[in-house]
Every structure is written in structure tokens, then in C-alpha cells.
One Martini backbone bead per residue (centre of mass of N, CA, C, O) as a GRO file, in nm:
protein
   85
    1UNK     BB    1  10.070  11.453   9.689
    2UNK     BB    2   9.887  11.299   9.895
    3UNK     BB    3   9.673  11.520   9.939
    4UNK     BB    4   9.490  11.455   9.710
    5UNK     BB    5   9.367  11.203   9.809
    6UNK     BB    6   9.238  11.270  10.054
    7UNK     BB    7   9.087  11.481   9.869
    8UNK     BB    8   8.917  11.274   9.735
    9UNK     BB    9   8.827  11.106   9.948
   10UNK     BB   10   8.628  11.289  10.072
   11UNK     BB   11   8.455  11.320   9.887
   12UNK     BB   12   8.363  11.053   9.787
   13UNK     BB   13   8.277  10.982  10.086
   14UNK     BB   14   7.996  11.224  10.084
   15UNK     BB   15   7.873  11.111   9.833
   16UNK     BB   16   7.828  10.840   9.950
   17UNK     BB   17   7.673  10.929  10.223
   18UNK     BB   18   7.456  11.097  10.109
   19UNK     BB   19   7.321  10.867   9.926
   20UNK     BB   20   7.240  10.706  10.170
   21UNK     BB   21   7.108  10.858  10.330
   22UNK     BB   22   6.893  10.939  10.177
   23UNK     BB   23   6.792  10.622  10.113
   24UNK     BB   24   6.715  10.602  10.422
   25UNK     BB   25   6.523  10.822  10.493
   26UNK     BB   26   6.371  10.826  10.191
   27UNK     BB   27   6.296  10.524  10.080
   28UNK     BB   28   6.448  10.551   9.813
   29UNK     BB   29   6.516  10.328   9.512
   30UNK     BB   30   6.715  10.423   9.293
   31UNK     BB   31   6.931  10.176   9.256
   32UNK     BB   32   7.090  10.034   9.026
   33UNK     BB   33   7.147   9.712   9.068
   34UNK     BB   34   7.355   9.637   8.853
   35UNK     BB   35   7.562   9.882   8.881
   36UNK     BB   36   7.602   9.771   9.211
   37UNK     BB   37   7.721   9.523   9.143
   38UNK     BB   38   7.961   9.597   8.945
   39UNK     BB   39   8.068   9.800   9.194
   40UNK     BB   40   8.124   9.571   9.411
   41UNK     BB   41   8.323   9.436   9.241
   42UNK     BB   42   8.539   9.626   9.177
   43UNK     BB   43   8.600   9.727   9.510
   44UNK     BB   44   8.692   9.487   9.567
   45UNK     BB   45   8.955   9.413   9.333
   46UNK     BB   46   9.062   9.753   9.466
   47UNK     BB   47   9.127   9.646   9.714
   48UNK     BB   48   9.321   9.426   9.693
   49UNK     BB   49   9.521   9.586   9.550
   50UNK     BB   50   9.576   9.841   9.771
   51UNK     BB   51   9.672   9.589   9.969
   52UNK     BB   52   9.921   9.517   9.794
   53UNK     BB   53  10.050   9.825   9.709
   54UNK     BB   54   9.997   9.968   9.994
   55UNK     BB   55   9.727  10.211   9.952
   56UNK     BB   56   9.596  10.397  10.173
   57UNK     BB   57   9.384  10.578  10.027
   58UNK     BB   58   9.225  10.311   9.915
   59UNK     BB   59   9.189  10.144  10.132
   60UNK     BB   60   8.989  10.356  10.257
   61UNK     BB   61   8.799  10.451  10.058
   62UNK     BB   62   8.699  10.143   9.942
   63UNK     BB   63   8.590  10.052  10.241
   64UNK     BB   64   8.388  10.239  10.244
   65UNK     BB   65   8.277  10.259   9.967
   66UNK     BB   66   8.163   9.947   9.998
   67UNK     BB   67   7.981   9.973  10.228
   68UNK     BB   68   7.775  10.184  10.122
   69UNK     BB   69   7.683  10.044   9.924
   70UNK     BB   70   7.592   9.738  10.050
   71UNK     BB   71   7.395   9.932  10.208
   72UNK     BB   72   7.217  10.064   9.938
   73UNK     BB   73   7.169   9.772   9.835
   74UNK     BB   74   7.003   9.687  10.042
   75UNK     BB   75   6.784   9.865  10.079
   76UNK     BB   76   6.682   9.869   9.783
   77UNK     BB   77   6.589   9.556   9.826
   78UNK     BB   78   6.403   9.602  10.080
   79UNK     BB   79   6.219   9.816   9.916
   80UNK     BB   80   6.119   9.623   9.698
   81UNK     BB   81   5.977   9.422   9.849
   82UNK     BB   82   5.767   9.577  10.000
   83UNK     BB   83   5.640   9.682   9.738
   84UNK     BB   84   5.532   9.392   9.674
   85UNK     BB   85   5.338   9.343   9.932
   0.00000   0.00000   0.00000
């Protein structure tokens, strides 16, 4: 059965790549601030509790999935900058 966390893994981490480059691609800052910041704050939560019971598929999930994230937050808040000036 734990083929099925790999292939949702895989899923989700496509969903969250795809919309990171589009985000980076095409610069527009679509996400909205407040509910990525909640998002890595679970994200973060997360993933400690998936090292602690040592979920090797949320573990890398999570990892992947945190990454893109916190890069999606940087550029939608670079482009709100350059936006402002």
C-alpha cells in the first residue's frame, strides 16, 4: 500500500511545481500571502511530526512541497515590491 503515498506524492509535488514555475515564468503573484504563510507554517508542523514517526513519503513530500512554497512566497512578495516602485 505504500505505493499509493508515492503516487500522491508524486501528484502533489507536480501540482506545486507547475504552479511555481507558472508563478516564476510568467511573474504574476497570484498567491495570496496570508494563506501561504499559513501553509508553511503546517507545512513546517508537518513535517517535524513526519520525522519524528519517520514517514519516509511525507518526509520527502513535505520537504519538496515546503521548498516550493517558501519559493512561491519569496517571488509573489518580490513582485508586490517592484509593483509598489
Amino acid at each position: 500500500m505504500e505505493w499509493i503515498g508515492y503516487a500522491a506524492l508524486f501528484f502533489l509535488i507536480i501540482a506545486w511545481l507547475v504552479e511555481a514555475v507558472d508563478l516564476i515564468k510568467n511573474k504574476k503573484g497570484r498567491l495570496d500571502v496570508k494563506f501561504a504563510t499559513f501553509f508553511i507554517i503546517g507545512s513546517i508542523l508537518m513535517l517535524i511530526y513526519s520525522i519524528q514517526i519517520k514517514n519516509t513519503v511525507y518526509i520527502i513530500m513535505k520537504s519538496i512541497v515546503l521548498f516550493l512554497s517558501c519559493l512561491s512566497l519569496y517571488y509573489t512578495l518580490e513582485l508586490h515590491k517592484k509593483k509598489k516602485k
